[in-house]
N, C-alpha and C positions, 0 to 999 in steps of 0.2 A: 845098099839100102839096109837100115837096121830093122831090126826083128821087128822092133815097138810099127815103124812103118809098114813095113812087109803085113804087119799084123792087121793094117787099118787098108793095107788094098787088098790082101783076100776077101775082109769082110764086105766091101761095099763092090765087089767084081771084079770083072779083069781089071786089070790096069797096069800099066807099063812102069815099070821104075821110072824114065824118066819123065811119063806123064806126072805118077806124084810126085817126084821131086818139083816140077815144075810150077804143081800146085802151091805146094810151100814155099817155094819162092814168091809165087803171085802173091797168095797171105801176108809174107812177111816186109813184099814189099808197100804193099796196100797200109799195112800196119804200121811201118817207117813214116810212109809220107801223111797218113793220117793223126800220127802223132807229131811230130813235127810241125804240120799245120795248128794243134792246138796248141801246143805250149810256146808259138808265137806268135798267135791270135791273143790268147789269155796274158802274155809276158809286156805286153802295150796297156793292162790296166794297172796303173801305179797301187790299186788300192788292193789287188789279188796276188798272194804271196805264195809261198811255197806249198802252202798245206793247200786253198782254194784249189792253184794249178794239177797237185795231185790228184785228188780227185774229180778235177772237172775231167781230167786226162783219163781215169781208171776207169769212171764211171761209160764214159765219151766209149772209150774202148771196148768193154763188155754188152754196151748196147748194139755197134757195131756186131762184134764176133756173134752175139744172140742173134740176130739179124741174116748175118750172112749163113749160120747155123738153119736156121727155120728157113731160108731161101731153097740151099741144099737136099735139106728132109722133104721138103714141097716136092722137089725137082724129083730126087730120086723117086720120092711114093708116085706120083703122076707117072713113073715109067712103068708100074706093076700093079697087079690086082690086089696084092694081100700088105696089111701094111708092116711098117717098119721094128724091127725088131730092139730091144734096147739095147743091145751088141752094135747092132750099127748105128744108133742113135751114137755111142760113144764114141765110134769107129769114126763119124764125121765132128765130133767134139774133137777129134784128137786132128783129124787132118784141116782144119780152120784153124786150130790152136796159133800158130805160127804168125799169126796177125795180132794175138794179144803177145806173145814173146816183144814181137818187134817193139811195143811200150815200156818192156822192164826198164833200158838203162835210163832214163826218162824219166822213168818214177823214182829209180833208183838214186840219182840226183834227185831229185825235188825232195825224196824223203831227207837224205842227207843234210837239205837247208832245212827241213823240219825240225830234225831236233838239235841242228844249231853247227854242225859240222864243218856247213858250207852257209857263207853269206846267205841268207833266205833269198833276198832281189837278184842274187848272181846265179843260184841253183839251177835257174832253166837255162842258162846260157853255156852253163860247166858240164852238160851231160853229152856234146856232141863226140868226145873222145870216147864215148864209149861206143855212141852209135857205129861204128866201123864191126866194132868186135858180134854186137845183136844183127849185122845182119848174115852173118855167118851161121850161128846157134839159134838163129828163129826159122831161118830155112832151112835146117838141117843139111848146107853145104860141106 
């Protein structure tokens, strides 16, 4: 476990290495198949190109992670009398993280057909080579 994690399960209590590693796998894979799902839901409108899918994708993404964030802070305050401190407010910003990772190689294509790198219409179809490598570095396996 690296320090950065190590750092985010003292904060939030016990917790087992392999529970949080397991977390950031769930994350990242949550992250995968929610992004995947959009940018071939969006890649079926002839008229939404690379820039649309970006951000329908980033935005999609961050409302997600805020979501599952405020689920967590709920979850955890409901277990205790006194509330949340801003230390572990970050402490669960960092162990959700790993859901918005799994979106970079994704964006990282679409940006590429942004500014002309990669065919615009072919952008969301060229970023699954990368997907292999993000689901490694979003789960911190």
């Amino acid at each position: 476990m690296t320090p950065f994690w190590a750092a985010i399960a003292g904060t939030l209590g016990p917790m087992s290495a392999g529970r949080a590693l397991r977390l950031r796998r769930v994350g990242a894979i949550y992250g995968q198949i929610l992004t995947i799902s959009m940018v071939a839901a969006l890649s079926e409108d002839a008229q939404a190109g690379s820039v649309e899918i970006f951000f329908s994708v980033l935005l999609t993404m961050a409302v997600f992670w805020l979501a599952h964030l405020y689920a967590e802070a709920v979850a955890l305050r409901l277990d205790r009398p006194e509330p949340l401190t801003w230390r572990e407010v970050r402490a669960l910003m960092g162990q959700e993280w790993p859901m918005m990772q799994a979106a970079f190689p994704a964006l990282a294509a679409l940006a590429l057909g942004w500014v002309g790198i990669l065919p615009a219409r072919s952008a969301p179809s060229t970023w699954p080579w990368l997907w292999g490598s993000s689901s490694c570095w979003a789960g911190g396996w």
